[in-house]
C-alpha positions in Angstrom: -19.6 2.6 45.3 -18.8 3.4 41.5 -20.6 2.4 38.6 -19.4 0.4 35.8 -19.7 1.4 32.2 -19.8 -0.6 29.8 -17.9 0.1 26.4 -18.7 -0.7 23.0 -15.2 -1.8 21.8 -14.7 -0.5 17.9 -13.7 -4.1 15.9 -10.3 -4.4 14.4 -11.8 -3.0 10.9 -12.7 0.7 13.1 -9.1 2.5 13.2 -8.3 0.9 9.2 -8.1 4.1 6.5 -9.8 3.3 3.5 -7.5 2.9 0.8 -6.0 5.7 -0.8 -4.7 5.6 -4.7 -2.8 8.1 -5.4 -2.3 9.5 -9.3 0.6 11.6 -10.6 0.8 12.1 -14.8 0.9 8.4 -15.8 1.7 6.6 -12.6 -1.7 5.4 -10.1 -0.6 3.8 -6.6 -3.3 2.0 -4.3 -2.2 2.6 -0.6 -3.7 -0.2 1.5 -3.6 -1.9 4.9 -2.1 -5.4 4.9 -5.2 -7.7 4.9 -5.6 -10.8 6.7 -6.7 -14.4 5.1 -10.0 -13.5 6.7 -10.4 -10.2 4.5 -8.0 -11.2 1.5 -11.0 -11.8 -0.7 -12.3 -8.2 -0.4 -8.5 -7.0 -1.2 -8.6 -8.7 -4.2 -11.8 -7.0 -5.0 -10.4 -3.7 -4.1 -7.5 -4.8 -6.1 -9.2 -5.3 -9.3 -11.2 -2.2 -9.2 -8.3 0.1 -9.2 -6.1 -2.7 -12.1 -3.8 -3.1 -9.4 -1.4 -6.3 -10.8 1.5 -6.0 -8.3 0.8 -6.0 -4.8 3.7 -4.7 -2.9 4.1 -5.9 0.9 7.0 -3.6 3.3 5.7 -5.1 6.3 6.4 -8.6 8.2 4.0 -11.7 6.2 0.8 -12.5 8.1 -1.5 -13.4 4.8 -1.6 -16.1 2.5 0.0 -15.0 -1.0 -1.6 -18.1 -3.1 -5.3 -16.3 -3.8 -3.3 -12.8 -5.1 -1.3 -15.0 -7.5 -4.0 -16.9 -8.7 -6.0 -13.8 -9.6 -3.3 -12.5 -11.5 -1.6 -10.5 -9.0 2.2 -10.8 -7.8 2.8 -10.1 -4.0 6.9 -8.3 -3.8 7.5 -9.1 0.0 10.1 -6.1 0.1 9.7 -5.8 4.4 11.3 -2.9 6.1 10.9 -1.5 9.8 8.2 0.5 10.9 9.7 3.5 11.8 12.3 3.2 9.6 13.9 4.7 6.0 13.2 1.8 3.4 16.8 0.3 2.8 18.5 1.6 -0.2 18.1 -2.4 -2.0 14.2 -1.3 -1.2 14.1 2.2 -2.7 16.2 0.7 -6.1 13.7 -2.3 -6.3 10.6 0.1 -6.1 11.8 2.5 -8.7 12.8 0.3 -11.1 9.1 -1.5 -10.7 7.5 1.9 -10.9 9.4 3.2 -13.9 8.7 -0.7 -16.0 5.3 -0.9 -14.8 4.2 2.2 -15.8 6.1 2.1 -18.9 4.6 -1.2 -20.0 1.1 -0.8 -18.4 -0.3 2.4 -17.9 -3.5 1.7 -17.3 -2.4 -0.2 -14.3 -2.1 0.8 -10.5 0.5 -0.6 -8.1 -0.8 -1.3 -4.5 1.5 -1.1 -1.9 0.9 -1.8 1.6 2.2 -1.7 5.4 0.3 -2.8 8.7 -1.8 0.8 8.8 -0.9 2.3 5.3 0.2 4.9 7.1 3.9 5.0 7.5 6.0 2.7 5.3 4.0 2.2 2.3 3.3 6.0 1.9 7.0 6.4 2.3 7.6 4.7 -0.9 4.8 6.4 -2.9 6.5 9.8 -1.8 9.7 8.6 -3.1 8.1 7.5 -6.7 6.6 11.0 -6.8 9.8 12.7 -5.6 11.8 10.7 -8.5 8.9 11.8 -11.2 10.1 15.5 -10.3 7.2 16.6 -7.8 8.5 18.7 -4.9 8.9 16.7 -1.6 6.1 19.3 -0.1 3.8 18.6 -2.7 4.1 15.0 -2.5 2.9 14.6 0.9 0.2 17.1 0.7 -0.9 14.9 -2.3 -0.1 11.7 -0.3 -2.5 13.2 2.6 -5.5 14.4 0.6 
C-alpha cells in the first residue's frame, strides 16, 4: 500500500507580489493586489507610506470602499477583463488622472490595482509611461524590476 503525505498548503497571502511602485520623472505608481475587508487596514497602511490618494480598482468589487474614503483616499472602480486591453473609456480616464494628479500633486503616488497586480493594473502603468515618452521596451523592463 502507498503512503500518504501530508502537504503544508501555502495561505492565500503565499502567491501575492509585494507591491511594486513604480517612478518615472515626476509620476510614482503603487502596483498592488486588490485587498480584502480582512487586509484593507494594512492597504491603507501601505497606502500612506507611498502618499498614495487615489486608489484605482480594474478588477470586479470584492472590498469595502468606506475605510479608503475615510482616510482620505478615493477608490476609481474603472473594471476591465482579465486578459483583456483596458477599454479605450478606461485608457482616456487614466491618462487624464495621471496627467492632473501629477500636475497638481507631485509628491503623490497613484495605486492601482487588479486581483494579482500582475496583468491589468501593470497594463495601465505601461500605458502612463508609454504616453510620458518611454519606449514600450523600456516600460516593461522597468514595470518588471
Amino acid at each position: 500500500m502507498g503512503t500518504a503525505t501530508k502537504r503544508n498548503i501555502p495561505s492565500p497571502t503565499y502567491f501575492k507580489p509585494a507591491p511594486s511602485e513604480i517612478q518615472y520623472g515626476k509620476m510614482r505608481f503603487l502596483i498592488t493586489d486588490r485587498p480584502s475587508d480582512m487586509t484593507i487596514n494594512n492597504f491603507i497602511e501601505e497606502l500612506s507610506k507611498h502618499n498614495a490618494r487615489a486608489v484605482v480598482r480594474v478588477c470586479e468589487p470584492t472590498y469595502e470602499t468606506t475605510p479608503l474614503i475615510s482616510n482620505g483616499i478615493d477608490v476609481l472602480d474603472w473594471e476591465f477583463l482579465d486578459g483583456s486591453p483596458p477599454p479605450p473609456e478606461v485608457i482616456d480616464k487614466w491618462l487624464s488622472l495621471t496627467k492632473e494628479s501629477f500636475k497638481q500633486h507631485p509628491d503623490q503616488c497613484i495605486a492601482v490595482h487588479c486581483v494579482a497586480g500582475l496583468g491589468r493594473a501593470p497594463v495601465l502603468v505601461a500605458i502612463a509611461l508609454m504616453e510620458a515618452g518611454m519606449k514600450y521596451e523600456d516600460a516593461v523592463d522597468l514595470i518588471r524590476r
